[in-house]
SEMAR-246684 format. One record per residue (C-alpha): x, y, z; residue in three letters; residue number from 0. Coordinates in Angstrom, 3 decimals, decimal comma, m for minus. Layout:
// SEMAR-246684
X|Y|Z|Ala|NUM $
...
//
This chain:
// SEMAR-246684
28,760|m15,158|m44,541|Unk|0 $
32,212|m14,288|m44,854|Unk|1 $
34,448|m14,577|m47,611|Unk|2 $
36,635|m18,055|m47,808|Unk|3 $
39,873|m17,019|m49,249|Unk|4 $
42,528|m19,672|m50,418|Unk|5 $
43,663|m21,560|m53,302|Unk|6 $
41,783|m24,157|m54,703|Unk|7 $
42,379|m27,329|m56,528|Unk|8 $
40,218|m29,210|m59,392|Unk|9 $
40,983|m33,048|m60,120|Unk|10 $
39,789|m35,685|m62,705|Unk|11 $
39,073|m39,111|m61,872|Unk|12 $
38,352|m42,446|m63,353|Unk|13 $
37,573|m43,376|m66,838|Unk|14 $
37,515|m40,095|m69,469|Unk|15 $
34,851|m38,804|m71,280|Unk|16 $
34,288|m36,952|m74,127|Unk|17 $
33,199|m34,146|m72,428|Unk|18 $
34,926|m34,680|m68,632|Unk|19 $
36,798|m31,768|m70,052|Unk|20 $
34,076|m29,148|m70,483|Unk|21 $
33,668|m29,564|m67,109|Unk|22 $
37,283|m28,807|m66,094|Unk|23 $
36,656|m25,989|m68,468|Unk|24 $
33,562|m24,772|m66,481|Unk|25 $
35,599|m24,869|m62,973|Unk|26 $
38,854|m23,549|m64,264|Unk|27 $
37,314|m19,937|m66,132|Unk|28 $
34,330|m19,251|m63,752|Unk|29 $
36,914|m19,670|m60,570|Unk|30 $
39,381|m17,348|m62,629|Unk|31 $
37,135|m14,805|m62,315|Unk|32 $
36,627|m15,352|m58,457|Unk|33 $
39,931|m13,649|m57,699|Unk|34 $
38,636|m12,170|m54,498|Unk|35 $
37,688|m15,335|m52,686|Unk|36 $
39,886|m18,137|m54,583|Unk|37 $
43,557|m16,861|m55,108|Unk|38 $
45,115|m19,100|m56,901|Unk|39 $
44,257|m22,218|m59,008|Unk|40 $
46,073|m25,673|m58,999|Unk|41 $
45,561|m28,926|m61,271|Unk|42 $
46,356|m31,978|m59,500|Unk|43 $
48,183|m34,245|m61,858|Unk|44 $
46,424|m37,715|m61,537|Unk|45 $
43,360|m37,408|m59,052|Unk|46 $
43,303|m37,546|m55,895|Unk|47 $
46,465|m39,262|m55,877|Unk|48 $
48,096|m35,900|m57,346|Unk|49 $
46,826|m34,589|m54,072|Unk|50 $
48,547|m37,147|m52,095|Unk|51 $
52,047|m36,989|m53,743|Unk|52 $
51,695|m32,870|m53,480|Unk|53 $
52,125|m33,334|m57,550|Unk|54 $
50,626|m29,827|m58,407|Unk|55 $
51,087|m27,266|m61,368|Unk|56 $
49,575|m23,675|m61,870|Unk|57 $
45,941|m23,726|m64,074|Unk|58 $
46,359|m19,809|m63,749|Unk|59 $
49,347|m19,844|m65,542|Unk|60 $
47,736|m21,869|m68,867|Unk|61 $
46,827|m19,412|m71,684|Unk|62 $
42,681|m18,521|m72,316|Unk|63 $
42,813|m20,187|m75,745|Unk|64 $
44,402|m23,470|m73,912|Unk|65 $
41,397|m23,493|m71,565|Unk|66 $
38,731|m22,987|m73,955|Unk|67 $
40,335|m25,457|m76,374|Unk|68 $
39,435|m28,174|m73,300|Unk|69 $
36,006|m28,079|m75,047|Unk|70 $
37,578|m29,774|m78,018|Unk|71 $
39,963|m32,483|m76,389|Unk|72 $
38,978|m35,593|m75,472|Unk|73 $
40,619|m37,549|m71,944|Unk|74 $
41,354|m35,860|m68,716|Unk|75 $
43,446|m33,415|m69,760|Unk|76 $
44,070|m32,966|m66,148|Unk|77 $
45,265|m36,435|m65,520|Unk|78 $
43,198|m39,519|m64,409|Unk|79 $
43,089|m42,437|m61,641|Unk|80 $
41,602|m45,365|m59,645|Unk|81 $
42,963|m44,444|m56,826|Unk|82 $
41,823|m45,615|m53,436|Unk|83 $
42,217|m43,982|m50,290|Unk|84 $
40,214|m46,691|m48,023|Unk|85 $
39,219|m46,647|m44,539|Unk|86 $
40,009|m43,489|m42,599|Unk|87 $
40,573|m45,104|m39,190|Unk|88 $
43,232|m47,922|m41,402|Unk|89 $
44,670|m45,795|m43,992|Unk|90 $
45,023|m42,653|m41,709|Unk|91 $
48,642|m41,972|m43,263|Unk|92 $
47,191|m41,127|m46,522|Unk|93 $
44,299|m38,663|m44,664|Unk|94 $
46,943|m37,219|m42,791|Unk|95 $
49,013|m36,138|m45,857|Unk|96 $
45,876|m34,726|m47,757|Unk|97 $
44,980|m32,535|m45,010|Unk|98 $
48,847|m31,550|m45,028|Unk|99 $
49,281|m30,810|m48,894|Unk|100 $
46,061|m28,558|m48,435|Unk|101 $
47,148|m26,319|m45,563|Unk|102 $
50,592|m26,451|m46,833|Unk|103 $
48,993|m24,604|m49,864|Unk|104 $
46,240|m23,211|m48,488|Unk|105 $
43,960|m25,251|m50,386|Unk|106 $
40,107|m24,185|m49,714|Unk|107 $
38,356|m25,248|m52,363|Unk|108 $
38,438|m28,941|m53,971|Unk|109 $
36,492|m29,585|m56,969|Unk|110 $
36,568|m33,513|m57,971|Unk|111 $
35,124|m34,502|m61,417|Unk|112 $
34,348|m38,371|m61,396|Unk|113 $
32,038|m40,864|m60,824|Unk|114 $
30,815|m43,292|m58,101|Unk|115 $
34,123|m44,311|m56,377|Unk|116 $
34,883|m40,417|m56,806|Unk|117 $
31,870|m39,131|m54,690|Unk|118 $
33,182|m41,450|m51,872|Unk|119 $
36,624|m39,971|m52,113|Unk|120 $
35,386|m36,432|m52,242|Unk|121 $
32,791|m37,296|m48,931|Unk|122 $
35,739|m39,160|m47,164|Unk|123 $
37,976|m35,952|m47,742|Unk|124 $
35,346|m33,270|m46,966|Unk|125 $
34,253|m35,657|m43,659|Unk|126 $
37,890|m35,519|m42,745|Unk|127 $
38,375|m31,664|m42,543|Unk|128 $
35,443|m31,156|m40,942|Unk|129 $
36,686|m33,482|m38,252|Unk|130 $
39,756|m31,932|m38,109|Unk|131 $
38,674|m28,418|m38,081|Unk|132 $
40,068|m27,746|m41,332|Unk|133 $
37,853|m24,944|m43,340|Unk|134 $
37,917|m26,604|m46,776|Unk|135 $
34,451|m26,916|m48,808|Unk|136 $
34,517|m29,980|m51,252|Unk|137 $
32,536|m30,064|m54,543|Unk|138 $
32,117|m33,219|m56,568|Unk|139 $
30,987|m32,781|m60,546|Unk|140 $
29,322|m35,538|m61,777|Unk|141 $
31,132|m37,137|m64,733|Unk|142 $
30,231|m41,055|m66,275|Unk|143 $
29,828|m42,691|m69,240|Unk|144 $
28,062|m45,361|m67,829|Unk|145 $
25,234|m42,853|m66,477|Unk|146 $
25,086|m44,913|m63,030|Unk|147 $
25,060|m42,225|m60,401|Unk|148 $
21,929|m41,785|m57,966|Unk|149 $
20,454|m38,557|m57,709|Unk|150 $
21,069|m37,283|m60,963|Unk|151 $
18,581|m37,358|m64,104|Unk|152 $
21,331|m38,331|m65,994|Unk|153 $
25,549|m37,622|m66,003|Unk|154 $
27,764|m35,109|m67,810|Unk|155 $
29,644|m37,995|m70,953|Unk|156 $
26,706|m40,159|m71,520|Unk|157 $
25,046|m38,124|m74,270|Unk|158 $
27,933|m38,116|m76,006|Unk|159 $
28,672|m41,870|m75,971|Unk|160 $
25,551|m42,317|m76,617|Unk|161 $
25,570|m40,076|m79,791|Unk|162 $
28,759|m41,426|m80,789|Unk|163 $
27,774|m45,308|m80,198|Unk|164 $
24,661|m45,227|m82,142|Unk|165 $
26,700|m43,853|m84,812|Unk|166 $
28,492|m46,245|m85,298|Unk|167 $
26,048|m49,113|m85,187|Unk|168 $
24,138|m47,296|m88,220|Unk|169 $
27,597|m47,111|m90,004|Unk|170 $
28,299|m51,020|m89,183|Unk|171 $
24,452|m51,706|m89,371|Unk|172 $
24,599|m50,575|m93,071|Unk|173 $
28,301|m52,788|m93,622|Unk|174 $
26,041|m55,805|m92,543|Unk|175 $
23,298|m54,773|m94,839|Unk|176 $
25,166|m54,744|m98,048|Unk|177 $
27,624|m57,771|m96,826|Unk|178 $
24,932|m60,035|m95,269|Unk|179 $
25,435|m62,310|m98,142|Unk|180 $
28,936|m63,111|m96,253|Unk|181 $
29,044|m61,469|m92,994|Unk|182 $
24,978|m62,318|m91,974|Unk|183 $
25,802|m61,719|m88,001|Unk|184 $
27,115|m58,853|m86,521|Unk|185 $
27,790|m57,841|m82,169|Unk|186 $
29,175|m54,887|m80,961|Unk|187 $
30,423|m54,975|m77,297|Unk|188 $
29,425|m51,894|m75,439|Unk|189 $
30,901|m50,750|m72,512|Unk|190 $
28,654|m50,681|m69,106|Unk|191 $
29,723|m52,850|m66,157|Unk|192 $
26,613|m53,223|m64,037|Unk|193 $
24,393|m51,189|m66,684|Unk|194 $
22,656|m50,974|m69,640|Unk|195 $
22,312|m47,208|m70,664|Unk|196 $
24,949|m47,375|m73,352|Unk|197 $
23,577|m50,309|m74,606|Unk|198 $
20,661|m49,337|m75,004|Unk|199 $
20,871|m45,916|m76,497|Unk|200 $
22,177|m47,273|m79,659|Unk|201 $
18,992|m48,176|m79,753|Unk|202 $
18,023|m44,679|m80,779|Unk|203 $
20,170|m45,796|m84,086|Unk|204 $
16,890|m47,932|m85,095|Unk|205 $
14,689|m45,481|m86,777|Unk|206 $
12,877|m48,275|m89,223|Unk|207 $
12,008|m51,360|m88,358|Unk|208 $
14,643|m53,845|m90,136|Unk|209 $
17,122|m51,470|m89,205|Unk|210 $
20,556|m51,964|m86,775|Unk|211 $
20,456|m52,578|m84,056|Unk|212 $
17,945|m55,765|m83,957|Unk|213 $
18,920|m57,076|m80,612|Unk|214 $
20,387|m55,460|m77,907|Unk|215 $
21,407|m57,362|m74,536|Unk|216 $
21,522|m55,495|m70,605|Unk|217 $
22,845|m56,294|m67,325|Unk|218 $
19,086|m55,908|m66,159|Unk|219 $
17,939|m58,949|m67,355|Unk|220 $
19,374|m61,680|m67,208|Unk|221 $
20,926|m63,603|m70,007|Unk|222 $
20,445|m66,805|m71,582|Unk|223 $
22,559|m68,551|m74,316|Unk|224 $
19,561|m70,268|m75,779|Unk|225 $
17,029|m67,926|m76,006|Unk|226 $
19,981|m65,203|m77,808|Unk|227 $
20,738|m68,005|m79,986|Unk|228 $
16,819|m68,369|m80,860|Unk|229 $
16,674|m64,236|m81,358|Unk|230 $
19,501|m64,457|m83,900|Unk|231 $
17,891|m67,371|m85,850|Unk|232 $
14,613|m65,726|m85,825|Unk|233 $
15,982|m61,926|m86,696|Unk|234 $
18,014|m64,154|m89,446|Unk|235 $
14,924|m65,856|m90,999|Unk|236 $
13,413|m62,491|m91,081|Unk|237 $
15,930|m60,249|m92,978|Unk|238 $
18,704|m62,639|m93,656|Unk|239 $
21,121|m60,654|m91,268|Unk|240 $
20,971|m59,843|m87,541|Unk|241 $
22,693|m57,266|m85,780|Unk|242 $
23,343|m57,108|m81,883|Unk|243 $
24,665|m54,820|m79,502|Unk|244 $
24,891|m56,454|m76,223|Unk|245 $
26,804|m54,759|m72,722|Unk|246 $
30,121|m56,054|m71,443|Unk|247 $
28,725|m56,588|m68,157|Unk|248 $
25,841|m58,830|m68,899|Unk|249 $
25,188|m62,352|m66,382|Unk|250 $
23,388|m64,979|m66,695|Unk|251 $
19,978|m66,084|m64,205|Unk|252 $
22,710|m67,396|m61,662|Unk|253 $
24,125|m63,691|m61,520|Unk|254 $
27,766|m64,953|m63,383|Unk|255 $
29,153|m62,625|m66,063|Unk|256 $
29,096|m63,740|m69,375|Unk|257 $
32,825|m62,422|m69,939|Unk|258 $
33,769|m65,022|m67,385|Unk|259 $
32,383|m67,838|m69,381|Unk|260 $
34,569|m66,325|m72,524|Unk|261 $
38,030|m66,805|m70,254|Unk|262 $
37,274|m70,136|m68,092|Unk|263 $
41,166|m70,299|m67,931|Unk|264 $
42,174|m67,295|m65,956|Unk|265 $
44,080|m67,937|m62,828|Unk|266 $
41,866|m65,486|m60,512|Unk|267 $
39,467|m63,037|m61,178|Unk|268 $
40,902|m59,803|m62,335|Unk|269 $
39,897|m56,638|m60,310|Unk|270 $
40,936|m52,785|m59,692|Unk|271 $
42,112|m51,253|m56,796|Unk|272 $
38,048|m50,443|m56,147|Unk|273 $
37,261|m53,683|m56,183|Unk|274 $
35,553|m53,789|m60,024|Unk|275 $
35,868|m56,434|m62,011|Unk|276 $
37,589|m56,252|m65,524|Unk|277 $
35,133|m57,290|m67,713|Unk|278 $
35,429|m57,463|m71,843|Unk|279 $
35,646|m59,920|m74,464|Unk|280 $
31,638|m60,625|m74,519|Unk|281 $
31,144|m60,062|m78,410|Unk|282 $
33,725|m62,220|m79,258|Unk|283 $
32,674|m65,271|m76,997|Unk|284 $
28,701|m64,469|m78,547|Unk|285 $
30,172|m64,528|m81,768|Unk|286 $
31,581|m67,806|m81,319|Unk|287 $
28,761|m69,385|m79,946|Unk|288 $
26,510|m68,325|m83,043|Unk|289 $
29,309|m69,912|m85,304|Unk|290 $
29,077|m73,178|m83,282|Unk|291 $
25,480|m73,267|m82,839|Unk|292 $
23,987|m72,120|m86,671|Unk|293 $
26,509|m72,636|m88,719|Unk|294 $
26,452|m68,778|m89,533|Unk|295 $
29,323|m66,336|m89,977|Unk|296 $
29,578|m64,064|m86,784|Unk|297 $
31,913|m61,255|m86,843|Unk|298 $
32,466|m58,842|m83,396|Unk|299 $
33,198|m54,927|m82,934|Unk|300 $
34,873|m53,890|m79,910|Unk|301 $
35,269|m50,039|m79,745|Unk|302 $
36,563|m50,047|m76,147|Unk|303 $
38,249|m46,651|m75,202|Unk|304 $
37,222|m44,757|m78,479|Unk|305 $
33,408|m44,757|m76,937|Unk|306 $
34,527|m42,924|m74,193|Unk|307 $
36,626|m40,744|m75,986|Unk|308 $
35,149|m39,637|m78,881|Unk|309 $
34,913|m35,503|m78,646|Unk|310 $
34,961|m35,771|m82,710|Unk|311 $
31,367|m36,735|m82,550|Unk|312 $
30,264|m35,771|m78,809|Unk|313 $
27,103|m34,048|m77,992|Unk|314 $
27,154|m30,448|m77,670|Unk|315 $
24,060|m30,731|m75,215|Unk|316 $
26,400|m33,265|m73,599|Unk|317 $
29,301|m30,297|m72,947|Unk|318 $
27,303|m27,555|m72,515|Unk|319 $
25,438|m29,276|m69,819|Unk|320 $
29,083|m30,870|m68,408|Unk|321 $
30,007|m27,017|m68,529|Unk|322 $
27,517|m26,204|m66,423|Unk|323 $
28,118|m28,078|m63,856|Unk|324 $
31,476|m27,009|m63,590|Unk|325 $
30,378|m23,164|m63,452|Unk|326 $
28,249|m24,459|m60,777|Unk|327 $
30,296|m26,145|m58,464|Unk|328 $
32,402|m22,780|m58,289|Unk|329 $
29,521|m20,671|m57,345|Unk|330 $
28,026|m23,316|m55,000|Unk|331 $
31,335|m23,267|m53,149|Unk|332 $
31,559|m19,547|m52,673|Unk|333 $
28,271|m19,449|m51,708|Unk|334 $
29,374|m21,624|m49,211|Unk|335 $
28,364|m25,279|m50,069|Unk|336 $
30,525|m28,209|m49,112|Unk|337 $
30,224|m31,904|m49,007|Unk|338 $
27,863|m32,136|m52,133|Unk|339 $
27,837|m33,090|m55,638|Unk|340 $
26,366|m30,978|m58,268|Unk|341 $
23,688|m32,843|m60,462|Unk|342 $
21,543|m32,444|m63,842|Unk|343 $
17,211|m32,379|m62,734|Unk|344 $
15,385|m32,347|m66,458|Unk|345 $
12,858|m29,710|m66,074|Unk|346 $
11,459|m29,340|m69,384|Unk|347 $
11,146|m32,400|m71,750|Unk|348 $
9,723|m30,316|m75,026|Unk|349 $
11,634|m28,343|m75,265|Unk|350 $
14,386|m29,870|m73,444|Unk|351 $
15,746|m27,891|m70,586|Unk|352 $
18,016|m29,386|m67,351|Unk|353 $
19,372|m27,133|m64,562|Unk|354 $
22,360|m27,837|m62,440|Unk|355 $
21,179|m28,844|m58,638|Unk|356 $
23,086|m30,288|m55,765|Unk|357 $
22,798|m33,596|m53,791|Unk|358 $
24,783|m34,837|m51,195|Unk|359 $
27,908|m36,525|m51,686|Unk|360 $
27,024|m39,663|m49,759|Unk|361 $
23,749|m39,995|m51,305|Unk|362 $
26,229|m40,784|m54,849|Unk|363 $
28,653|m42,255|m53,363|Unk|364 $
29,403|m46,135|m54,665|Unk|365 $
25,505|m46,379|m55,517|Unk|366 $
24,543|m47,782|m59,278|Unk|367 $
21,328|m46,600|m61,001|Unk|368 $
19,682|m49,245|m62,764|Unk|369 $
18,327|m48,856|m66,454|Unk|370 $
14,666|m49,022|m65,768|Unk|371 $
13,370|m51,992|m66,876|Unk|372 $
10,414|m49,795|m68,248|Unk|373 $
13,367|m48,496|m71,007|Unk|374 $
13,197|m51,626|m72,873|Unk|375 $
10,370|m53,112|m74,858|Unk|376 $
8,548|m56,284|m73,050|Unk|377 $
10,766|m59,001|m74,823|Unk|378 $
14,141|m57,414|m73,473|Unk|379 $
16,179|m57,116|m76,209|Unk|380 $
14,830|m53,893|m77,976|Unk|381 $
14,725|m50,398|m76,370|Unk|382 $
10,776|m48,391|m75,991|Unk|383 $
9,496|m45,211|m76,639|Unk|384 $
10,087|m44,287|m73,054|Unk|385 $
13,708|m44,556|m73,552|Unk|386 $
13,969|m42,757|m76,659|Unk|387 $
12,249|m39,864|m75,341|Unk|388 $
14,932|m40,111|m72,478|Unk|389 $
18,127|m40,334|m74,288|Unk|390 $
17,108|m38,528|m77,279|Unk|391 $
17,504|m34,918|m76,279|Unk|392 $
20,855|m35,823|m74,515|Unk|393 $
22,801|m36,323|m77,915|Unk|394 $
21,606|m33,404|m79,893|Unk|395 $
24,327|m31,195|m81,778|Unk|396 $
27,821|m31,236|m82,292|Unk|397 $
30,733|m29,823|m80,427|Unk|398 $
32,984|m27,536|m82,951|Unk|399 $
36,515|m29,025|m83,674|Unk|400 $
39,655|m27,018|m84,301|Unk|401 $
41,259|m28,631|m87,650|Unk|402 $
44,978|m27,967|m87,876|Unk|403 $
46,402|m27,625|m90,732|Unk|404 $
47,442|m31,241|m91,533|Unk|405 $
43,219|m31,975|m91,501|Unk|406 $
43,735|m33,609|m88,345|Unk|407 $
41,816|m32,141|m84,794|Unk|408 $
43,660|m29,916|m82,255|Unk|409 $
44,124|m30,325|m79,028|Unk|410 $
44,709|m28,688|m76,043|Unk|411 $
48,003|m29,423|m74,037|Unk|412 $
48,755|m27,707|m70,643|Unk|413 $
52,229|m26,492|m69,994|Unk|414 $
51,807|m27,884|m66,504|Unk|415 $
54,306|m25,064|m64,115|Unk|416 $
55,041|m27,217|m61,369|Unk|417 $
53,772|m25,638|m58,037|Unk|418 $
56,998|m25,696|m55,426|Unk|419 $
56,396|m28,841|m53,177|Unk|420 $
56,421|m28,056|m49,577|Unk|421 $
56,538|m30,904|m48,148|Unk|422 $
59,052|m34,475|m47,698|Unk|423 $
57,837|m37,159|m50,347|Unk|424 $
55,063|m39,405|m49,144|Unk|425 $
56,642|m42,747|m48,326|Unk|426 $
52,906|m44,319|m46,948|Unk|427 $
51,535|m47,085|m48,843|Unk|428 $
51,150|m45,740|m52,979|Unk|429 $
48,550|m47,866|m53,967|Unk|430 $
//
């Protein structure tokens, strides 16, 4: 096969990770030292939607200790989006200036880091060229907290999470400990919309019996006010204290999130640009319903963005493997792969070992991976050995920091050099 010379481009999309940037890291140093097939290197400010407004700078021109230092920073240092492009045959305007930004640029190579509504962006754009005779291969990197993507044993930011998250329910589990006296009921909100695999790998956090978390709540199974409020009472009567981690995106039998009963007085339904609904408040609404129904104190934790975030505590395992699959993409691509996404298979569980593969983009794209119900024990609300053995070799070790001198962590900052636009703004519909 011949050599594919061109540029190419690497984007970040959706919701950061603590280690979305190891994998930016992977793609930026391994394609540096493609010079003879990829030419130059671009960032695309925001996504896909950096892409679209021709909103480019030079990754070539950022200095090797600004590009390792990615390992270390949490976010997208690249710059983030929910950006949809939509149907091809209605929102042809916004196809028609992709495939323009890329030849004016002689873009080759795409490499988009994200998660479900990602994969169908990068399928819809590497479909496109193909149809239009455009020689472009397209390389999606799988990145989610949520660990929801098909065809993957399990996604580049979820070790991490769930390393971090488990953390900090033995931190809080040992607050309600010594303060159960006063504070006997404690629920921590974690983040998962359709899923329970955050959830349930603070499970991993309960290494004795009596310990936090004693109840943890998952999309999979359906919820019911009654039977939580009969778990509490009993875990109370037990040890005097109870401690729950429950999902944000839990429903009840009739398939109605919870977070909807905690905000009956919302105008409309709140939803992104994919379509998602905007879930949250959960632990506070549980909280209040133990108050009402026991009599007992409740108090809620609600870590939001610092779960996803959190590269003080992430999982080296977690960016070495993210890292991985960044190298991978590049050498996929010059080997001449397009229109798939590059995956994790687990092929050694002691010891631990995964290897990068590939699967095709539309086989990821806007699927959801269930937790298997197998993962938690038969009542529900406690996690088994099968999902310990899972998610505990995904959170081993600790990535290094960089302390500056004011004891606080360092991190990387691109200088961003503009690439010259070569094109009129894009005046099509922006959102």
């Amino acid at each position: 096969m011949s050599t594919l010379r061109g540029n190419a481009v690497v984007a970040q999309s959706g919701g950061p990770t603590a280690v979305i940037n190891s994998s930016a890291c992977g793609v930026i140093e391994e394609a540096l030292r493609q010079r003879d097939a990829i030419t130059g290197l671009l960032g695309a400010n925001n996504g896909i939607l950096g892409i679209v407004q021709e909103d480019l700078f030079d990754l070539g021109a950022e200095s090797p200790d600004a590009i390792t230092l990615l390992h270390a920073t949490p976010s997208s240092a690249i710059g983030s989006c929910r950006y949809k492009l939509g149907d091809p045959d209605k929102d042809h305007e916004k196809y028609d200036r992709l495939l323009a930004v890329f030849a004016a640029h002689n873009i080759r190579y795409f490499f988009y880091i994200g998660g479900n509504d990602s994969m169908d962006t990068a399928d819809k754009v590497n479909r496109l060229a193909a149809k239009r005779g455009y020689e472009l291969r397209v390389v999606g990197i799988a990145k989610t907290i949520d660990n929801d993507l098909k065809g993957t044993d399990h996604c580049p930011g979820y070790g991490s999470v769930a390393k971090f998250l488990a953390t900090c329910v033995m931190e809080a589990g040992r607050d309600t400990e010594a303060m159960y006296t006063f504070d006997p009921v404690s629920i921590t909100e974690a983040m998962g919309r359709n899923t329970g695999w955050i959830a349930a790998a603070t499970g991993l956090a309960k290494r004795h019996l009596d310990e936090a978390p004693n109840l943890i709540y998952v999309p999979e199974i359906a919820f019911d006010e009654k039977r939580f409020i009969s778990d509490v009472m009993e875990v109370h009567r037990r040890l005097g204290r109870c401690f729950v981690v429950v999902s944000e995106g839990i429903k009840n039998a009739a398939g109605v999130y919870i977070s909807d009963l905690a905000r009956p007085d919302r105008p409309a339904v709140e939803k992104d640009m994919f379509g998602h609904q905007q879930l949250g408040g959960v632990a506070a609404y549980l909280a209040g319903i133990v108050k009402r129904e026991t009599g007992l104190k409740a108090r809620y934790n609600k870590l939001d963005t610092c779960q996803r975030n959190a590269v003080h505590f992430a999982s080296k395992t977690d960016s070495d493997e993210a890292y991985e699959c960044g190298q991978a993409a590049v050498r996929q691509a010059l080997a001449g792969v397009t229109g798939k996404m590059v995956n994790l298979n687990r092929v050694s569980q002691q010891p631990y070992r995964s290897t990068p593969g590939l699967i095709d983009l539309a086989e990821v794209a806007n699927g959801v991976r269930a937790l298997p119900r197998d993962f938690m024990d038969s009542a529900g609300a406690g996690i088994s050995e099968a999902m310990r053995a899972y998610a505990g070799p995904l959170i081993q070790g600790e990535v290094a920091i960089r302390i500056g001198h004011d004891g606080l962590p360092v991190f990387t900052r691109f200088q961003r050099r503009p690439i010259a636009r070569q094109l009129p703004p894009f005046v099509g519909q922006q959102s």
